[in-house]
C-alpha positions in Angstrom: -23.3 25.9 -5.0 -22.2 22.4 -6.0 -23.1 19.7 -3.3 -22.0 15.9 -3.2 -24.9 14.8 -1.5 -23.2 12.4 0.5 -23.7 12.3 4.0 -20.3 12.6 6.9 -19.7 9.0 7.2 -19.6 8.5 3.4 -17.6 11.1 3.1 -15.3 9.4 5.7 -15.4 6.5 3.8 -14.4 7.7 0.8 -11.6 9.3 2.7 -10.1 6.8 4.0 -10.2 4.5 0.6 -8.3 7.9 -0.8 -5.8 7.1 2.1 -4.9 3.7 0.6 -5.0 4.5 -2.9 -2.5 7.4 -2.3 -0.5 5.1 -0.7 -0.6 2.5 -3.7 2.3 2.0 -6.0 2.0 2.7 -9.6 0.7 -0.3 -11.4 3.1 -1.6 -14.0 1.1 -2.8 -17.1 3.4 -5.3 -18.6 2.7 -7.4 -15.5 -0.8 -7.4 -15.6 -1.2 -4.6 -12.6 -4.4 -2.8 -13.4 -6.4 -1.0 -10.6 -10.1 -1.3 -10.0 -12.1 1.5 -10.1 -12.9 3.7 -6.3 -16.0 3.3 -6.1 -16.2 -0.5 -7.3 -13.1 -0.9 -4.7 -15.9 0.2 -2.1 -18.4 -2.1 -3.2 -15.8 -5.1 -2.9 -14.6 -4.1 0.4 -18.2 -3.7 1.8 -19.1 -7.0 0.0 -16.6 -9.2 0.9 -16.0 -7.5 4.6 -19.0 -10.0 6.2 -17.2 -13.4 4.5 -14.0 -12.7 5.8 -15.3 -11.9 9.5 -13.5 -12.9 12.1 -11.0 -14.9 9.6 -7.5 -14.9 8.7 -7.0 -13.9 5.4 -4.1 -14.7 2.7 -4.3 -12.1 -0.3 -2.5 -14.2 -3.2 -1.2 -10.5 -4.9 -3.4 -7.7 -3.8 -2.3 -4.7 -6.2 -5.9 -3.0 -5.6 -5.3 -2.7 -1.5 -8.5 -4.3 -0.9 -7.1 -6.0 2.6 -5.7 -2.7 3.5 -9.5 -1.2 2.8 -10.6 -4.0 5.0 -8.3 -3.3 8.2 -8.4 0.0 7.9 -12.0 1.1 7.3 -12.6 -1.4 9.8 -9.9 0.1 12.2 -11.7 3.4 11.7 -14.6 2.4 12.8 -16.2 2.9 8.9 -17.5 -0.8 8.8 -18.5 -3.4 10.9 -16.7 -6.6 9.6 -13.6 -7.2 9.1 -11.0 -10.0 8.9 -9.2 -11.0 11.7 -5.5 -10.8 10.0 -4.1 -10.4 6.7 -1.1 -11.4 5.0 -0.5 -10.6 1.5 2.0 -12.3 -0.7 3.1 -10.4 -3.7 6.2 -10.8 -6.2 6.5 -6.8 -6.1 8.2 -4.9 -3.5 6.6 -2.0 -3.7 3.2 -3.4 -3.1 4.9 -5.1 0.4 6.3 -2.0 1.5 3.7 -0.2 0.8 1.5 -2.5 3.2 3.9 -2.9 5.7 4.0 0.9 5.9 0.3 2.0 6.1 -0.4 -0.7 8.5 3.0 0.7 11.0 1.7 4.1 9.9 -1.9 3.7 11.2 -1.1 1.2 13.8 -2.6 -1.6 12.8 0.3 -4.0 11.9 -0.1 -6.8 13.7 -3.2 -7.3 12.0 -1.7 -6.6 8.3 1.9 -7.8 7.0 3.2 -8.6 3.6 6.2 -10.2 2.2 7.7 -11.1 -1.8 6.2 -14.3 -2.9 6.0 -15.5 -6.7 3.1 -18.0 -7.4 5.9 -19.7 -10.0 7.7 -20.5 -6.6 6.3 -23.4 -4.1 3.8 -22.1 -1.3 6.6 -21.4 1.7 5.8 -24.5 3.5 5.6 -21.9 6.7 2.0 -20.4 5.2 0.6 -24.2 4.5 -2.8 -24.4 5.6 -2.3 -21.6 8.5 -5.3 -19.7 7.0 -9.2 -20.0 6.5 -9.8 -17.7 3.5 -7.5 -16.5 0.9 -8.5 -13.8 -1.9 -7.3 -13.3 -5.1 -7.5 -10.5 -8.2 -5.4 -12.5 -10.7 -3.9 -11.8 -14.3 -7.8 -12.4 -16.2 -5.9 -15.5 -18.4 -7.1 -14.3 -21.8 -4.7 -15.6 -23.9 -4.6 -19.0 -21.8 -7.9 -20.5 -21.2 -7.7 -19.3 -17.5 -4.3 -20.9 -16.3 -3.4 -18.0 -14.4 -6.3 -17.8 -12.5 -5.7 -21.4 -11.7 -2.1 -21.2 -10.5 -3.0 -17.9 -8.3 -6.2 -19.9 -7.1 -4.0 -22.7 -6.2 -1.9 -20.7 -4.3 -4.7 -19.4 -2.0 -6.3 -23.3 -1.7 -2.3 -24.7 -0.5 -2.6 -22.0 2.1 -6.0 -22.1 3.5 -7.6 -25.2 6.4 -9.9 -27.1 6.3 -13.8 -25.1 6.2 -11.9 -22.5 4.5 -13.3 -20.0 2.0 -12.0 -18.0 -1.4 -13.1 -15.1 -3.0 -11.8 -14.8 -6.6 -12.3 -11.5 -8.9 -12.9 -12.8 -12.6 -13.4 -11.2 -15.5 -17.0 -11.5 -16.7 -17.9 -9.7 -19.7 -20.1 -10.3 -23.1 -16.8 -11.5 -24.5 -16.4 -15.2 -25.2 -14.0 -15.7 -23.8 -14.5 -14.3 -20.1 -17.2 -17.3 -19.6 -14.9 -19.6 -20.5 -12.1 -19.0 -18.0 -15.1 -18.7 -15.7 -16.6 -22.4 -16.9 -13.0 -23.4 -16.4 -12.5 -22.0 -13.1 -15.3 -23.5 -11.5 -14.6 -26.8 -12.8 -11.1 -26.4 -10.9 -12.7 -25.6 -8.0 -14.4 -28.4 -7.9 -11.8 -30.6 -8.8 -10.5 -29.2 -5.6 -12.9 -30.0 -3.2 -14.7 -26.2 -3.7 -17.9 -25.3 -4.4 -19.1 -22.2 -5.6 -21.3 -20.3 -2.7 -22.1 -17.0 -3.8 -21.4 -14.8 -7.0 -21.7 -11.2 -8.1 -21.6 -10.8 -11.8 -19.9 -7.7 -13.5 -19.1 -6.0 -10.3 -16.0 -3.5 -11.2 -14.2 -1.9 -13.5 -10.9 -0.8 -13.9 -8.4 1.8 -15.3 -7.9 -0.2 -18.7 -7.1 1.8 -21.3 -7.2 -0.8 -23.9 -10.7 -2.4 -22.4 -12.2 0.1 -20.3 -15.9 -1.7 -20.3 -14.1 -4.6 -19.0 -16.1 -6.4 -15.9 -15.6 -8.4 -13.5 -17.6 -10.3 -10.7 -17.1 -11.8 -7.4 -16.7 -15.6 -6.8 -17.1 -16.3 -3.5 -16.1 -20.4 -3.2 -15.9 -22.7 0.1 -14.0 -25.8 0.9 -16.1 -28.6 1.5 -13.9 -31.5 1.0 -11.0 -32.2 3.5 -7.7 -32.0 1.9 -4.3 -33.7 3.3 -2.5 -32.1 5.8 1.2 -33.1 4.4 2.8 -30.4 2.3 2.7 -31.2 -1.2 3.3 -27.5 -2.8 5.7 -27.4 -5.9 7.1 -24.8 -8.5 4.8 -24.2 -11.2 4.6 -26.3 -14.7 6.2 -24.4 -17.5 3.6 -25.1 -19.7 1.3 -23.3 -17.7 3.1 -20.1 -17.4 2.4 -19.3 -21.2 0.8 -16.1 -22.1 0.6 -15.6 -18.4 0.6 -12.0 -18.8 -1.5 -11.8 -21.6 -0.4 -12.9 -25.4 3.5 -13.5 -25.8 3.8 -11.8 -22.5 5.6 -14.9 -20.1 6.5 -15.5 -16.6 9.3 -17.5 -16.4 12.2 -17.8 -13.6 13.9 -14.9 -15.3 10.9 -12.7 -13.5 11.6 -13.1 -10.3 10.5 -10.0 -7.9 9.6 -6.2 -8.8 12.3 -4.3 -6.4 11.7 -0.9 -4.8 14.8 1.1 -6.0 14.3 4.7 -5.0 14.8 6.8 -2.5 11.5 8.9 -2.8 9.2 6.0 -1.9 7.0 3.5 -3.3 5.8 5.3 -6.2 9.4 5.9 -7.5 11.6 3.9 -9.5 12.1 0.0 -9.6 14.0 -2.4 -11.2 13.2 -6.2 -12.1 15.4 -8.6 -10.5 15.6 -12.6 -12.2 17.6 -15.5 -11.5 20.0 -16.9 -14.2 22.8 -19.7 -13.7 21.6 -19.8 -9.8 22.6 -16.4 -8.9 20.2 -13.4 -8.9 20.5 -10.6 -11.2 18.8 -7.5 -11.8 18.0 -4.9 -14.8 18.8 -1.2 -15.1 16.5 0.9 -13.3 13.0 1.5 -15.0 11.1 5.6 -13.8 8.0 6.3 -14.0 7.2 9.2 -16.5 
């Protein structure tokens, strides 16, 4: 008779980071969205869970769920720290509805909203320095020195106080080119006011078919230089937004939001709406095969 060996509460635990994977949409490749692994997703949640104590937390895109895991494993009584709040800010609808949705579902949502927000876009001026840590799982940057990671870093540093703290997941790999995003990260960090407090080197994995030894580690950074308090957030360089998605893949205005289209919930069918001549426009319906 097979046995798992793993003992009730692990069991629970596992359970209830099936809950929030379930309850994930599909990942859409062509915009970077590309899972991490369960039981690495563990490993960050239980990682991070003591950093974020007691804080309230801005996810910067958060396709893996990891500040779901965090409320809800938390809310179950599965670990023992926890943010305070969460907010995450994501360009896809699906991803926002399905957070807004588990956290109504399992009662928990007025410690866990999300709403559309596209790093190209200035920081809503509502979400300026409101919160003391921000996380972010970014496109890796391959095929542009790490510019990605900076705008999506950025993102989280415009929104966080002063004493704040980051967590960013990098890739960090044998590969050339992983250590030089990470080189140029920290340097940008610093630049910032951040230093580097604490890092876990090739932590996950992920559903990649193209690179599934891919890794990726845990930079854990704090603010300890005071920034300005006036508001000072503006739309993204174009010249940054090259290869944002990976080699001729761009983000540009025409990219505006990922919309939940169906009927059958957030797994279903979506379509991509843009912005051209001022007004918003929007393709024909893409399905999931």
């Amino acid at each position: 008779m097979f046995s798992p060996g793993l003992t009730d509460e692990q069991r629970k635990i596992f359970n209830a980071i099936s809950d929030v994977i379930a309850n994930r949409p599909l990942p859409l490749r062509q915009f970077d969205q590309i899972y991490m692994k369960t039981a690495d997703m563990l490993m960050q949640v239980s990682y991070v869970s003591e950093f974020f104590n007691g804080k309230d937390c801005v996810f910067i895109g958060d396709g893996d769920a990891i500040g779901l895991c965090l409320i809800h494993l938390q809310n179950e009584g599965l670990i023992v720290h926890g943010p305070k709040s969460i907010l995450v800010l994501d360009f896809d609808e699906r991803i926002v509805d399905s957070v807004n949705q588990f956290a109504k579902d399992h009662m928990f949502h007025e410690r866990a909203t999300a709403y559309l927000y596209n790093v190209i876009d200035p920081l809503p001026e509502v979400y300026w320095q409101k919160f003391t840590a921000f996380y972010t799982n970014p496109p890796f940057g391959a095929s542009n020195k790490g510019k990605s990671v900076q705008l999506f870093a950025k993102r989280g540093i415009e929104a966080t106080s002063n004493g704040s703290i980051g967590c960013l997941v990098l890739a960090d790999d044998v590969k050339n080119w992983t250590q030089e995003i990470l080189f140029n990260t920290q340097q940008f960090l610093l630049k910032k006011g951040f230093v580097i407090s604490a890092l876990e080197p090739r932590f996950h994995q992920y559903h990649l078919d193209d690179d599934p030894n891919l890794h990726s580690c845990t930079m854990i950074t704090k603010r300890i230089l005071e920034s300005t308090s006036e508001y000072t957030s503006k739309k993204a360089d174009k010249k940054s937004l090259k290869n944002f998605y990976g080699k001729g893949k761009e983000i540009n205005d025409k990219v505006k939001y990922i919309k939940s289209v169906s009927t059958i919930g957030v797994l279903g069918d979506y379509s991509v709406e843009g912005i051209e001549d001022g007004e918003f426009t929007k393709t024909n319906v893409k399905r999931h095969s």
